[in-house]
Each structure stands twice: as structure tokens, then as C-alpha cells.
Backbone bond lengths (Angstrom), bond angles and torsions (degrees), N, CA, C in turn:
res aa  C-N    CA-C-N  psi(-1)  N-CA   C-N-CA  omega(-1)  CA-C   N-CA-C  phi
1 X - - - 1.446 - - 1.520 108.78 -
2 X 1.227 132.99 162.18 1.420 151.70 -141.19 1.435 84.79 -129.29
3 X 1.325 119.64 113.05 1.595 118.05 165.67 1.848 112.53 -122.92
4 X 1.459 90.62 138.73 1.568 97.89 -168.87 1.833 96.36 -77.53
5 X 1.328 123.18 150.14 1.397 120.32 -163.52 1.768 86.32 -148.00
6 X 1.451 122.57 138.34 0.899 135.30 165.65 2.254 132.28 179.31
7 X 1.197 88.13 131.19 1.402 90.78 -165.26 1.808 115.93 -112.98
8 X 1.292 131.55 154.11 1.172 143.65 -169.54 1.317 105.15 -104.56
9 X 1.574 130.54 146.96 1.629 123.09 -157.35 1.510 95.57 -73.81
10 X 1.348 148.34 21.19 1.311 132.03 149.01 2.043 98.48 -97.08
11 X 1.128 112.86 -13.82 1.576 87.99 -162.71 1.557 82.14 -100.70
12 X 1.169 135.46 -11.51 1.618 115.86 176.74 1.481 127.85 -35.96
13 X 1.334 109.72 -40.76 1.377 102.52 171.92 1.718 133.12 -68.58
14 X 1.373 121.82 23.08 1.237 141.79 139.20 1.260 132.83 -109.71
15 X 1.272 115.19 18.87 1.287 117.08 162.47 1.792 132.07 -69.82
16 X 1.410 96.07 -20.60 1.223 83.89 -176.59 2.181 118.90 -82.66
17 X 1.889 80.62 -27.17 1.527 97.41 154.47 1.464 135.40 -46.56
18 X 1.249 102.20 -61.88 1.445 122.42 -172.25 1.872 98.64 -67.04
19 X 1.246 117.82 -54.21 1.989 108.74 167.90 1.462 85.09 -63.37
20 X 1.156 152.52 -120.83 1.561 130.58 -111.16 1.356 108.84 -68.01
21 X 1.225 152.92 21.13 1.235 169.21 -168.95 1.799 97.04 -122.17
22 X 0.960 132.85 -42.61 1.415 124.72 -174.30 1.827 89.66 -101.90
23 X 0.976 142.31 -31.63 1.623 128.89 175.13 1.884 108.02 -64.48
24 X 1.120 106.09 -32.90 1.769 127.53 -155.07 1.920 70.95 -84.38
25 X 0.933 147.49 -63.58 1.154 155.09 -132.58 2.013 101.99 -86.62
26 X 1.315 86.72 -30.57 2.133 105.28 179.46 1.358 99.52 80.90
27 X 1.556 115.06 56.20 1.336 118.29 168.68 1.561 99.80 -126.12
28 X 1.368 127.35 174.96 1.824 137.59 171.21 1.604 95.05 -127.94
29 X 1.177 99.25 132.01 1.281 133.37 172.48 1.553 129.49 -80.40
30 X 1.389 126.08 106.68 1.465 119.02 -173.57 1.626 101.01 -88.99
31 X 1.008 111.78 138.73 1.353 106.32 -167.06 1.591 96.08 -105.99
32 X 1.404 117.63 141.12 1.469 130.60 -148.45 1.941 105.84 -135.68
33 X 1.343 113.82 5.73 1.402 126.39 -144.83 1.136 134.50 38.34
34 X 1.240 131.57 173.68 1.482 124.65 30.59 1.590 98.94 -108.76
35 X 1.437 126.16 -162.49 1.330 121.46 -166.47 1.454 104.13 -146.80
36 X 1.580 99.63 -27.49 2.081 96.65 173.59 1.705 84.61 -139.98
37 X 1.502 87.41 -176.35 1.722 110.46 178.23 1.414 117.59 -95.10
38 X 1.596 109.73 -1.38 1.452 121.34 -165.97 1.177 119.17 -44.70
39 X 1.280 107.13 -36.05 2.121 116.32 -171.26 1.842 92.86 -136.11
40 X 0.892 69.45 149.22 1.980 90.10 173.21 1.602 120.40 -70.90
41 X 1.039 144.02 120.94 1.026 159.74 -157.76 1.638 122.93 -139.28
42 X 1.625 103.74 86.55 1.428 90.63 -175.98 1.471 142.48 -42.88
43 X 1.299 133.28 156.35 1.424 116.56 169.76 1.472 100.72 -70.11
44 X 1.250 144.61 -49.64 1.521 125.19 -156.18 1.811 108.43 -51.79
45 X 1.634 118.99 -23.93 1.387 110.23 -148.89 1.652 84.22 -84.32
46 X 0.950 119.90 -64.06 1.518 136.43 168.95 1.255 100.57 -3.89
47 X 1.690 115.79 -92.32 1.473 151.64 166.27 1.859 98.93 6.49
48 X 1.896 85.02 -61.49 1.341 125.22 -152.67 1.768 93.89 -65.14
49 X 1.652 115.33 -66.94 1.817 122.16 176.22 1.270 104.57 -43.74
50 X 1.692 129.30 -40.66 1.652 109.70 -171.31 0.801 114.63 -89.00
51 X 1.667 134.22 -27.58 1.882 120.38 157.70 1.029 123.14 -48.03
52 X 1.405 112.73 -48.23 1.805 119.83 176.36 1.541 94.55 -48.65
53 X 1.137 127.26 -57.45 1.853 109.47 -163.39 1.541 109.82 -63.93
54 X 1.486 106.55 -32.77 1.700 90.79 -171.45 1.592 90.27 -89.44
55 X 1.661 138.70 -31.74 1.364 100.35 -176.67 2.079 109.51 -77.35
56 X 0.882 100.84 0.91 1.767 86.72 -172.28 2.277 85.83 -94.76
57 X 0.768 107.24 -6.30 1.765 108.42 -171.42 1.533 139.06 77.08
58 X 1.647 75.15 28.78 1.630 92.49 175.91 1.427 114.02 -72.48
59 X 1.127 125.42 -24.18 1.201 125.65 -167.39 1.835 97.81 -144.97
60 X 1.525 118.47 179.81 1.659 125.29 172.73 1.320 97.68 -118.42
61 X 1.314 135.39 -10.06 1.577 125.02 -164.12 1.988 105.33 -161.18
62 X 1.277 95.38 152.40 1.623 82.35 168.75 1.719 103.41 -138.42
63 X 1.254 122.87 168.60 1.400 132.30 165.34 1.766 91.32 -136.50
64 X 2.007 88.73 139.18 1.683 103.40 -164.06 1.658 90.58 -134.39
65 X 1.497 141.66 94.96 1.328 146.88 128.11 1.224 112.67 -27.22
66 X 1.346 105.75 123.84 2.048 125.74 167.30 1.420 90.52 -153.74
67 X 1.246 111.01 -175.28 1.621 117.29 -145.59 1.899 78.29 -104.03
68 X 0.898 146.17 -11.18 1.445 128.97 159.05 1.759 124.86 -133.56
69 X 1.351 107.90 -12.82 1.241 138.66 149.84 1.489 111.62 100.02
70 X 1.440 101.92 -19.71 1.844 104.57 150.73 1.339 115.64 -23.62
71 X 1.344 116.23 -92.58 1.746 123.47 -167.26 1.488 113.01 -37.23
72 X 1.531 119.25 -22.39 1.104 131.51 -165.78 1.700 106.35 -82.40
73 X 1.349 101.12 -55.34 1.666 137.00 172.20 2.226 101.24 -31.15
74 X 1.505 78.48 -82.16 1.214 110.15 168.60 1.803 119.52 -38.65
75 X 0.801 104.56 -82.45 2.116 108.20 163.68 1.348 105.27 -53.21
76 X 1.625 144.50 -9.95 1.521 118.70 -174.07 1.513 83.02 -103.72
77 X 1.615 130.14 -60.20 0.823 116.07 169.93 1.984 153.58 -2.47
78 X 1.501 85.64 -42.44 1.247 101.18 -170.43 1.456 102.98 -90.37
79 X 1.568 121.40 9.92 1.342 117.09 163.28 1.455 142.23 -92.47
80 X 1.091 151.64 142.21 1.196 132.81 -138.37 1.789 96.15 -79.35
81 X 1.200 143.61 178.61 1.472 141.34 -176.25 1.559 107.55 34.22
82 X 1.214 133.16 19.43 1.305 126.99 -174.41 1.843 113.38 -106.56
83 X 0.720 138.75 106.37 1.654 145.93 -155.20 1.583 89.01 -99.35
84 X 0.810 177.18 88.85 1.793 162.84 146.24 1.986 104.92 -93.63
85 X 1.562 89.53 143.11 1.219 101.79 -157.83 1.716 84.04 -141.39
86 X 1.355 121.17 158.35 1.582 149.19 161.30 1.516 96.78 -87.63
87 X 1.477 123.39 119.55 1.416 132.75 166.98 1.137 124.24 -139.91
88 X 1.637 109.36 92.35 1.567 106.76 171.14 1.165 121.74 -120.68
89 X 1.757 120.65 43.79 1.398 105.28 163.43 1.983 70.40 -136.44
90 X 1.457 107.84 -165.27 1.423 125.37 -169.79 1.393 101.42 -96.44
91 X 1.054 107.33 -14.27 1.643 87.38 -160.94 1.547 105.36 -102.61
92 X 1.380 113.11 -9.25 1.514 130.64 157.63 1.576 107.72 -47.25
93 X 1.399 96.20 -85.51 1.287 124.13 -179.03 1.650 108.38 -32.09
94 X 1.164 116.55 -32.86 2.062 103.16 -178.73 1.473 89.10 -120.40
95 X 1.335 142.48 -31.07 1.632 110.28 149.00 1.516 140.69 -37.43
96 X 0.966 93.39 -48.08 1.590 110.47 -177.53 1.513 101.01 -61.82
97 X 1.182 121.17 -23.74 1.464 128.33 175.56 1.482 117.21 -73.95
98 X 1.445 99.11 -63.90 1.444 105.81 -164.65 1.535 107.85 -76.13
99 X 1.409 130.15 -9.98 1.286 129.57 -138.35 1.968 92.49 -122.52
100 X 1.448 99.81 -34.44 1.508 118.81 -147.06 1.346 102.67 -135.35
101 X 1.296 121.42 10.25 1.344 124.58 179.04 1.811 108.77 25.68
102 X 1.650 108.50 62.22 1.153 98.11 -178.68 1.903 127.61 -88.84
103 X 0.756 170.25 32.01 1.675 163.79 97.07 1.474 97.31 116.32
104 X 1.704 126.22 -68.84 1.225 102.48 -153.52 1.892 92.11 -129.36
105 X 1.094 109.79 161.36 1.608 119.22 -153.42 1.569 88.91 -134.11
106 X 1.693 105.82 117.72 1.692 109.83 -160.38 1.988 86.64 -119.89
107 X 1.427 131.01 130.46 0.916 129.36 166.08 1.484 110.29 -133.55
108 X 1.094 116.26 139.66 1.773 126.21 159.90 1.284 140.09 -69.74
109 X 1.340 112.70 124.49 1.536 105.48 -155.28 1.582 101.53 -77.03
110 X 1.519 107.90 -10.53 1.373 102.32 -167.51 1.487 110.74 -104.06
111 X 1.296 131.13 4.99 1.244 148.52 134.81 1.365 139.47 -55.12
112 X 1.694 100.53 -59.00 1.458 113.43 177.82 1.712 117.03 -103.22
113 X 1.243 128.75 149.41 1.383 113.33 170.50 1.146 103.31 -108.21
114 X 1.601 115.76 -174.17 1.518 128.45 179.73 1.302 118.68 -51.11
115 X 1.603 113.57 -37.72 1.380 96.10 -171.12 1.530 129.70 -104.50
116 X 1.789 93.87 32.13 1.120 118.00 -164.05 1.849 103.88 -104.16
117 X 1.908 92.95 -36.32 1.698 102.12 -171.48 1.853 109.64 -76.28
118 X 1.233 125.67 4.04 1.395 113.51 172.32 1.383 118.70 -87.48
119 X 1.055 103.78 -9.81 2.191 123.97 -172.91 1.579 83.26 -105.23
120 X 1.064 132.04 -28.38 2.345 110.14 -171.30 1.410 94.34 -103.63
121 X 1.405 126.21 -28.72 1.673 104.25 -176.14 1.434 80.50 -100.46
122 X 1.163 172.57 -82.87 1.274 132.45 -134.74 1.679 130.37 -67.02
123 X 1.782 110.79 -15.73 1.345 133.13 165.54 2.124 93.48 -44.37
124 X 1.687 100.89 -77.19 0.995 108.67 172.18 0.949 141.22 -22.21
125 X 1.332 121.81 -72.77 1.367 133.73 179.30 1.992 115.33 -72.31
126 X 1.427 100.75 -24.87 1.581 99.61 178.98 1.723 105.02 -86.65
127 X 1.406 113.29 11.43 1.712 108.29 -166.33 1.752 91.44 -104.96
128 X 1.223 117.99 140.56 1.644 119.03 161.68 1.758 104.84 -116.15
129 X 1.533 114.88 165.79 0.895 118.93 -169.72 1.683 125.39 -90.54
130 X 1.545 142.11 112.50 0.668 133.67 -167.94 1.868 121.72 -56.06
131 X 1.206 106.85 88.42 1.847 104.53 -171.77 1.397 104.51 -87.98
132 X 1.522 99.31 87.23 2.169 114.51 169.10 1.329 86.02 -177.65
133 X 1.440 84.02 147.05 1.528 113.53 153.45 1.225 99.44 72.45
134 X 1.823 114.34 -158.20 1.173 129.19 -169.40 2.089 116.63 -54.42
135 X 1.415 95.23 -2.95 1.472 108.54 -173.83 1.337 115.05 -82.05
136 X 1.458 106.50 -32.32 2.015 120.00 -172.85 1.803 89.12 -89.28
137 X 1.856 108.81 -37.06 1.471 99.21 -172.31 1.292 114.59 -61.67
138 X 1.332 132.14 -42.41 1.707 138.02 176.97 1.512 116.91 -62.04
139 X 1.606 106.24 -35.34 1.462 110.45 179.25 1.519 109.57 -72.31
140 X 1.476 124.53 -36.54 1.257 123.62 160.83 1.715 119.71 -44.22
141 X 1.081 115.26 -48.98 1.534 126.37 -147.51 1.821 81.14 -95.34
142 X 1.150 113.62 -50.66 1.890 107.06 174.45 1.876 106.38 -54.60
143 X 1.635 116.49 -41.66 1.627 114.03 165.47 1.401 107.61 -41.26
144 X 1.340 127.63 -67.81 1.714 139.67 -173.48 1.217 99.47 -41.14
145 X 1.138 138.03 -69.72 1.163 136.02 -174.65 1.629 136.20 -58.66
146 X 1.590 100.86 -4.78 1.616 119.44 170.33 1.093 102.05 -93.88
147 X 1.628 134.94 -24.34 1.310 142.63 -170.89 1.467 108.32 -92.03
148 X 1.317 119.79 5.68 1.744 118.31 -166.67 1.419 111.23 -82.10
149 X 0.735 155.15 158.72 1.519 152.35 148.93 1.447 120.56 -110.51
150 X 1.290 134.07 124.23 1.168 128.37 147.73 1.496 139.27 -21.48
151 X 1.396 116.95 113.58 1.362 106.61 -161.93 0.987 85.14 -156.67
């Protein structure tokens, strides 16, 4: 699978984790930036490049680094087909999948360390989503609610 990968100049310093963690895993990595910490780089734009790859189909999944992975969570979220979740133990990370059909896997660099991200993106990426039952019913009723508008 094609995973969208991208970090904000606080989450850069797991990047080199987070790519050998999705290769180690037998996935390819679209790379979404950033590459140093040199200049500041919001989380929304980031957030913003790895939804665009999985909704245009560049990718099936993304993982989004920010320095706690909220802001990240939060901005992918707000895209239409975009599932993003905060995951720092394992059992999040392939729940949130199978349960919640979740897409993109948001962690904090300033939370988690390196030798923490090869056990949450491979949880992730090795979990598929259970499609029956009360699981397709919530994912429906979570669809409705991307479709709502303010009024």
C-alpha cells in the first residue's frame, strides 16, 4: 500500500523513523514533507498534502507528525474522507482502523520517541477495517456528518 507520510518542523525529527517503519512494514511511502526544521511549517498545510494524496489516490493511508499530533489530528480531520486519529499506544492505532475505518495515523514527536513509532505504524498499517455490522453502521452516520452544513 502507498502511504501518505508527512511531518511539521517540530515533528521532523521522526521522520527518519516513521519512513523505515512503513518500508520495515512492506509498504512505499509518498513523501508529503518537510525534510529539516529550518523554517516553520504549519501543521494544517502538512495535515492538508496527506489528505490530498489519499483523497486524489495517491496513496490508501497517511501518517501526519506535529509536536503532539492533535493540530495534525484536528486539520486532517476536517477533510471530507479523512478519518485522523492521535495514536500513542498500539492498540489505538489498529482499533481505530478496524473499528473506525480510520485513514490517517497522527503521532507527536514530542510524546512518542523512535523506538516507540515501529510498533504504532506497523499496528496501523497491518490493521484493516472491519466492513459489517454496527462498524459500516457508525461509518455511515460519521459520512452524514462530513456532509452537514451549517445552517
Amino acid at each position: 500500500m502507498k502511504v501518505a507520510v508527512g511531518f511539521d518542523h517540530l515533528g521532523v525529527g521522526l521522520r527518519k523513523a516513521v519512513f523505515a517503519a512503513v518500508k520495515a512494514a512492506g509498504h512505499s511511502a509518498v513523501d508529503c514533507g518537510v525534510a529539516t526544521a529550518e523554517k516553520r511549517v504549519d501543521y494544517p498545510d502538512i495535515s492538508s498534502a496527506v489528505g490530498m494524496a489519499i483523497r486524489s489516490g495517491r496513496a490508501e493511508r497517511g501518517i501526519v507528525v506535529c509536536g503532539s499530533g492533535v493540530g495534525a489530528s484536528i486539520a486532517a480531520s476536517k477533510m471530507p474522507g479523512i478519518r485522523a486519529s492521535v495514536c500513542h499506544d498500539t492498540y489505538s492505532a489498529h482499533q481505530g482502523v478496524e473499528h473506525d475505518d480510520m485513514n490517517v495515523l497522527c503521532l507527536g514527536s514530542g510524546i512518542v520517541g523512535e523506538s516507540v513509532v515501529p510498533e504504532l505504524v506497523g499496528a496501523f498499517l497491518n490493521a484493516r477495517f472491519v466492513a459489517e455490522g454496527r462498524y459500516l453502521t457508525r461509518l455511515k452516520k460519521v459520512e452524514r456528518l462530513e456532509k452537514m452544513v451549517d445552517g
